[in-house]
C-alpha positions in Angstrom: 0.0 0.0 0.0 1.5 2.9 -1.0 0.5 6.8 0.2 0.7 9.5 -2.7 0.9 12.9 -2.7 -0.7 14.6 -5.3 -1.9 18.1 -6.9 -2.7 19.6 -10.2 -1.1 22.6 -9.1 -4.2 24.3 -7.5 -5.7 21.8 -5.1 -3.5 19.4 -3.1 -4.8 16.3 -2.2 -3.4 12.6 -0.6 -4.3 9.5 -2.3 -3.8 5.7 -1.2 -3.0 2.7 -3.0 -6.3 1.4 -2.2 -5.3 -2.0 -4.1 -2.5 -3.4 -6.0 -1.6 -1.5 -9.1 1.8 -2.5 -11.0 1.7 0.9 -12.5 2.4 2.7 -9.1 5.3 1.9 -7.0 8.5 3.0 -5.1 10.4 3.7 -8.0 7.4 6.0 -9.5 9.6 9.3 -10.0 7.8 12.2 -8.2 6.3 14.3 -10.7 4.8 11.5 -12.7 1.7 12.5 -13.9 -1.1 10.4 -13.4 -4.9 10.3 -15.0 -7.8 9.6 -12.5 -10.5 8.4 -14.4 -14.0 7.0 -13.8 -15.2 6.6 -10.0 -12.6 7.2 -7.0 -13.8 6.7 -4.1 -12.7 9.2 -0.7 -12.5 7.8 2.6 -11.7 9.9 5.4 -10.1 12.5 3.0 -8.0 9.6 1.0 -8.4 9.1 -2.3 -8.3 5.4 -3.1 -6.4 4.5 -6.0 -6.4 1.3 -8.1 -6.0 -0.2 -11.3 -9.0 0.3 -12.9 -9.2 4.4 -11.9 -5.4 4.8 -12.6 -3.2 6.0 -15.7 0.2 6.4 -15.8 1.0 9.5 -18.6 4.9 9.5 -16.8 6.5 12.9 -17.3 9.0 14.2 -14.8 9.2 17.7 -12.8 13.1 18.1 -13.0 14.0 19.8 -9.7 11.6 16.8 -8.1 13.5 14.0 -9.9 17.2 15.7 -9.5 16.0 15.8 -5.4 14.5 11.9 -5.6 17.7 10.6 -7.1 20.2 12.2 -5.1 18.2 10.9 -2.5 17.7 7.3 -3.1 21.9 7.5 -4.1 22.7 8.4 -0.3 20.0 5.9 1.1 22.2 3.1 -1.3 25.3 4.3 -0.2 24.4 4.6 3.4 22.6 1.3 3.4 26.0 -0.4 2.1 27.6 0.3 5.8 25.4 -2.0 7.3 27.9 -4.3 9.5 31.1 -2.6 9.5 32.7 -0.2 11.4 30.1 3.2 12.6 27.6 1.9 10.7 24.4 -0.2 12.0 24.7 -3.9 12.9 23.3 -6.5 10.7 20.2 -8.1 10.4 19.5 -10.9 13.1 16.2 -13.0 12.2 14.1 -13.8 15.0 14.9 -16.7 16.8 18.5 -16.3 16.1 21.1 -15.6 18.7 24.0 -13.0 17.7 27.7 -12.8 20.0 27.6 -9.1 20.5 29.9 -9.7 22.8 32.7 -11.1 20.2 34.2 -8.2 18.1 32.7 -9.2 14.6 29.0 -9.0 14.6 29.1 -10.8 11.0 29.2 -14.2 13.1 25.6 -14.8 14.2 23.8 -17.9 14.2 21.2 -20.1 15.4 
């Protein structure tokens, strides 16, 4: 379920992915423009999006793209200290026990 912001530059509005729709997802540059057609339903101020009422056009707004990408660059980067020195410590799954006491918190296991 994803939550979208959206506006046609007058009115602002928030919309929810009220069901599955391929054409909608995290790597949906903002900006995209997108057709609502037929009958959306509002609940408690939401729009409720789905396949049926939903077409992508695409289109970017540059400045929003230029921001988004930089953006999910640093997340990739940041993400790729996971385990090592200053950054966080990996992943345990539940039920798993993990030596934080030894010095290399790579070594975990059940």
């Amino acid at each position: 379920m994803l939550r979208l912001q959206m506006t046609d530059g007058h009115t602002s509005c928030i919309a929810v992915e009220f069901s599955y729709n391929p054409k909608i997802s995290l790597n949906t540059p903002p900006g995209t423009k997108v057709k609502l057609s037929g009958i959306v339903d509002v609940k408690n101020g939401f729009l409720l999006l789905n396949d049926s009422n939903t077409t992508i056009l695409g289109g970017e707004v540059e400045h929003l793209f230029e921001k988004w990408e930089l953006q999910r660059s640093l997340s990739k980067r940041n993400r790729s200290n996971i385990g090592t020195e200053g950054g966080p410590p990996p992943f345990v799954p539940f039920g798993q026990k993990c030596p934080w006491g030894k010095r290399n918190p790579q070594h975990c296991g059940p």
